[in-house]
Z-matrix of the N, CA and C atoms (Angstrom, degrees):
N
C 1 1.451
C 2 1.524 1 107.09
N 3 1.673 2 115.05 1 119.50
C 4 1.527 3 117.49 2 151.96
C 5 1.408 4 117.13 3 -90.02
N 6 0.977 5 85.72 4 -177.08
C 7 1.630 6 124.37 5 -175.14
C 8 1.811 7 128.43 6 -127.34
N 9 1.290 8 133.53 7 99.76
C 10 1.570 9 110.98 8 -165.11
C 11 1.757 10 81.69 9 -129.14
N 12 1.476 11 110.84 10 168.75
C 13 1.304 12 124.03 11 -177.47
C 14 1.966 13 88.94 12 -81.65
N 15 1.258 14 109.78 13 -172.59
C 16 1.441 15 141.91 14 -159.21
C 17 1.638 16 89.36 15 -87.87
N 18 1.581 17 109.26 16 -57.12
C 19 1.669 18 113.90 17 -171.06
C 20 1.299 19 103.53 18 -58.12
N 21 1.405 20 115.81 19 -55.85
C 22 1.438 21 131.64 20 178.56
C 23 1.439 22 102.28 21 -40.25
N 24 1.094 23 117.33 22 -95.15
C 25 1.654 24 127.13 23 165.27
C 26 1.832 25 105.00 24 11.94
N 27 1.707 26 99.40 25 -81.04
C 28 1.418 27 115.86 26 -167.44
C 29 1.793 28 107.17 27 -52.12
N 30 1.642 29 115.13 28 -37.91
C 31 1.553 30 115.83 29 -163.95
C 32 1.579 31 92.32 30 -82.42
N 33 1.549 32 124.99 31 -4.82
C 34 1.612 33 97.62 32 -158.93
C 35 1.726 34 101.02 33 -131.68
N 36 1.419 35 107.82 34 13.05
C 37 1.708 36 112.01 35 -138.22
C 38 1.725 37 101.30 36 -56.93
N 39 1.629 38 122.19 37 -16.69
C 40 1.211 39 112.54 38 -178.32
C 41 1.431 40 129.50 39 -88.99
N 42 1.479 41 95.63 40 -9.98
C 43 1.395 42 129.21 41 157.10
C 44 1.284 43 117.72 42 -44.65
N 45 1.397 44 101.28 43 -65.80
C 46 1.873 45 116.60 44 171.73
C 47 1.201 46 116.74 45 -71.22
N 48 1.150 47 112.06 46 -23.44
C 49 1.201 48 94.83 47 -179.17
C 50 1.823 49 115.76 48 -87.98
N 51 0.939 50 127.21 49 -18.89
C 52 1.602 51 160.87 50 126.09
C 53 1.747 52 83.02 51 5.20
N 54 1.020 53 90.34 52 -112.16
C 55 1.696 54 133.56 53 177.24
C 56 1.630 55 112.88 54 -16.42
N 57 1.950 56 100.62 55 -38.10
C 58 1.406 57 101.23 56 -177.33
C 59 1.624 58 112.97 57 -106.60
N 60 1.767 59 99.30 58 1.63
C 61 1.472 60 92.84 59 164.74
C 62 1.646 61 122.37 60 -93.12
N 63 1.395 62 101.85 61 5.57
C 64 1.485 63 112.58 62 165.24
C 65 1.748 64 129.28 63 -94.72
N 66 1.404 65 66.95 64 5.50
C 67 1.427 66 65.73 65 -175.12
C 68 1.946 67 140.18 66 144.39
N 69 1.851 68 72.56 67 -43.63
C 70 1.941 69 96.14 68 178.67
C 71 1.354 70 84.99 69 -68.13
N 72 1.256 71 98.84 70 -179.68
C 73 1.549 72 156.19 71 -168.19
C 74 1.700 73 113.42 72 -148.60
N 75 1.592 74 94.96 73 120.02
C 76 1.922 75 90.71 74 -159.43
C 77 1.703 76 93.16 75 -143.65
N 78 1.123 77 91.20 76 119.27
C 79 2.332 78 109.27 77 -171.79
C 80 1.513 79 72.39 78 -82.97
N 81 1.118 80 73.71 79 154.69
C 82 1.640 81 113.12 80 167.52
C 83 1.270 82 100.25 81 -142.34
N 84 1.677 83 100.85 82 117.53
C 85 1.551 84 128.74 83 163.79
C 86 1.409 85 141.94 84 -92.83
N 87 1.216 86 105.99 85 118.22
C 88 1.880 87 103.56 86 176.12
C 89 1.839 88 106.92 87 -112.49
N 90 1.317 89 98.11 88 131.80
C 91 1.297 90 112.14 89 -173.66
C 92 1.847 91 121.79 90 58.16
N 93 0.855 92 106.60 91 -14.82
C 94 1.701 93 122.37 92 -178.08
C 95 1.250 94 139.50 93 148.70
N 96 1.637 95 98.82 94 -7.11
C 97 1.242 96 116.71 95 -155.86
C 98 1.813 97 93.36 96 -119.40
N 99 1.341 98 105.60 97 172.63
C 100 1.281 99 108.66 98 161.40
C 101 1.487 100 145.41 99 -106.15
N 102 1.362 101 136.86 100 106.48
C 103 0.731 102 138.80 101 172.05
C 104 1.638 103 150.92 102 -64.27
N 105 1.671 104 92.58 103 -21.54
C 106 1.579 105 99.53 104 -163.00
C 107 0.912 106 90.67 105 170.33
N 108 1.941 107 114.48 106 140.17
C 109 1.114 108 155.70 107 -145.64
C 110 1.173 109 111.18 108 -127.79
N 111 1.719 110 144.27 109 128.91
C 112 1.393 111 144.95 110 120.28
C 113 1.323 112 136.06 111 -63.16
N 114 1.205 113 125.09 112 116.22
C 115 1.517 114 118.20 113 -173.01
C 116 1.489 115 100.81 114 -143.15
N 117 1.590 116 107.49 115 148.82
C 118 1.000 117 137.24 116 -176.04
C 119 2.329 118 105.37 117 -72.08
N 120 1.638 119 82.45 118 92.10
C 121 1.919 120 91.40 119 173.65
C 122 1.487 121 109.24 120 -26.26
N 123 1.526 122 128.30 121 164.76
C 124 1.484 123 123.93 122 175.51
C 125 1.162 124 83.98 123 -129.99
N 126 1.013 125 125.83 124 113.62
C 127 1.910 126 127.13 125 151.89
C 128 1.070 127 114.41 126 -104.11
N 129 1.414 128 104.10 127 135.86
C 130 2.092 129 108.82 128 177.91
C 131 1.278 130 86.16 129 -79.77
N 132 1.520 131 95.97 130 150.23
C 133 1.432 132 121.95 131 174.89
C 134 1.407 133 105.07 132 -102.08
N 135 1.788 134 98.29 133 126.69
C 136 2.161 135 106.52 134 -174.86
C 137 1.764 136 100.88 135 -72.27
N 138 1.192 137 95.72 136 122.10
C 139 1.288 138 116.01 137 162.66
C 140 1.928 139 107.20 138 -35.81
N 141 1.235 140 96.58 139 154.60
C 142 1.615 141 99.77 140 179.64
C 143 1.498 142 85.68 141 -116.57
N 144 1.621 143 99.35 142 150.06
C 145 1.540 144 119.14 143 177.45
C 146 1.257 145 101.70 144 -111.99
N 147 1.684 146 123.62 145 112.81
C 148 1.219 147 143.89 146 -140.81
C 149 2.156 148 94.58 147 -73.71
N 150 1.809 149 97.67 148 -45.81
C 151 0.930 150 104.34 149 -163.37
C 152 1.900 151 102.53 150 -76.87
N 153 0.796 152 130.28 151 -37.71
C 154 1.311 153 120.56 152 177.80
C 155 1.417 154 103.57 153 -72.63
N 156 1.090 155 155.82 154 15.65
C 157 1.412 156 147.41 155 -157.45
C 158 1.709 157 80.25 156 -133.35
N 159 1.461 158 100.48 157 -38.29
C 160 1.951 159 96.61 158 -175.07
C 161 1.248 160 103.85 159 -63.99
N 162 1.503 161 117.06 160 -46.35
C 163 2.015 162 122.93 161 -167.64
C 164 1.424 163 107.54 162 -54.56
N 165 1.510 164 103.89 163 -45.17
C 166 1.626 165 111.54 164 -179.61
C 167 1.235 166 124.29 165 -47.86
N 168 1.385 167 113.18 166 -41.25
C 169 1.851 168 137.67 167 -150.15
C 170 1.967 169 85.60 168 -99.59
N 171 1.193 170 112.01 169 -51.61
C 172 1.747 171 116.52 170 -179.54
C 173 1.542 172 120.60 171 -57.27
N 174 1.953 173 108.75 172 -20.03
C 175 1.291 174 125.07 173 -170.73
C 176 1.377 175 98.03 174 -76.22
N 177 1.558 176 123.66 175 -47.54
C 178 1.343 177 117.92 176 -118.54
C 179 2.227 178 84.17 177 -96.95
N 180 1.109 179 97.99 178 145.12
C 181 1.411 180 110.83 179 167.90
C 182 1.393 181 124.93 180 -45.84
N 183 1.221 182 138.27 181 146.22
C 184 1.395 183 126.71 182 -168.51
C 185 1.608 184 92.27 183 -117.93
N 186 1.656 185 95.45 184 143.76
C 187 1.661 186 109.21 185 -159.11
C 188 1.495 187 98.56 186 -79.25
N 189 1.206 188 110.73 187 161.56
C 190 1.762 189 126.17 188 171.60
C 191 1.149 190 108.24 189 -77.50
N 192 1.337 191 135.68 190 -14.06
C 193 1.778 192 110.87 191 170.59
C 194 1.527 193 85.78 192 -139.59
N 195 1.222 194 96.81 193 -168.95
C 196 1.827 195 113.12 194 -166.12
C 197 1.742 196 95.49 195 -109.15
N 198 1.272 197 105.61 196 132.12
C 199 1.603 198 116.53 197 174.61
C 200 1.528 199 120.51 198 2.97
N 201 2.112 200 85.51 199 -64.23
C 202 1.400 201 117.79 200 -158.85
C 203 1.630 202 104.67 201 -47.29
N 204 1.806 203 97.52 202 -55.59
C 205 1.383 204 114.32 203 -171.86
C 206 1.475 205 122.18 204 -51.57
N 207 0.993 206 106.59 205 -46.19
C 208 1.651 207 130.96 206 167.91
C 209 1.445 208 123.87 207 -37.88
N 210 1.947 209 85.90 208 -44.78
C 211 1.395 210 84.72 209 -174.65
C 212 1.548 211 114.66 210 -87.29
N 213 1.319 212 117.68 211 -11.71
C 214 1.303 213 125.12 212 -148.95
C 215 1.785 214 86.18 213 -106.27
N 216 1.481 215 118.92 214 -32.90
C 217 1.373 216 96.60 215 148.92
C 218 1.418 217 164.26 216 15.57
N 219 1.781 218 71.60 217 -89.15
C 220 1.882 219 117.46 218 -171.66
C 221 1.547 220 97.75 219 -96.87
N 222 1.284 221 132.45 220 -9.14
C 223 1.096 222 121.65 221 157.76
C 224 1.499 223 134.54 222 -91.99
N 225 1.573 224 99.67 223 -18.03
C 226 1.386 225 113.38 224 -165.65
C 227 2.291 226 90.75 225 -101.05
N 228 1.506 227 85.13 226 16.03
C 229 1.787 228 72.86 227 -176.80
C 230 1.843 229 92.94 228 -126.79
N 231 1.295 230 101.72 229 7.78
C 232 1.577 231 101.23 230 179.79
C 233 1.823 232 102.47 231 62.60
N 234 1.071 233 153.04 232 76.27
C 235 0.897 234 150.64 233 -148.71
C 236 1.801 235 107.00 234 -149.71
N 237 1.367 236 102.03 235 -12.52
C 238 1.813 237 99.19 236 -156.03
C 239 1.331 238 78.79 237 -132.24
């Protein structure tokens, strides 16, 4: 856990906020004392539903060449 003044705070806020989506915890101070806190939100993460993620992946058309080929293509045609 830091600590930055109010000015500090205002010149760096993406900084902190950086810092507090990893994890820290960062006071924010006026005059010496503390006022106010950054912290990193907790959101539950939505479960994936194995079987609808399967229907999706079972829908989709299967491509005419393989990735690899595709890519080696678009490289061998100067294209990218």
């Amino acid at each position: 856990m830091s600590s930055v003044t109010l000015a500090n705070a205002k010149a760096h806020l993406s900084a902190l906020v950086d810092r507090a989506s990893q994890g820290e915890t960062v006071w924010i101070t006026r005059r010496g004392k503390p006022v106010a806190q950054i912290t990193k939100v907790d959101r539950p993460r939505k479960p994936i539903d194995a079987g609808v993620l399967r229907s999706l992946t079972d829908a989709m058309p299967e491509q005419p060449v393989t990735a690899g080929d595709w890519l080696r293509d678009v490289r061998d045609q100067e294209r990218y």
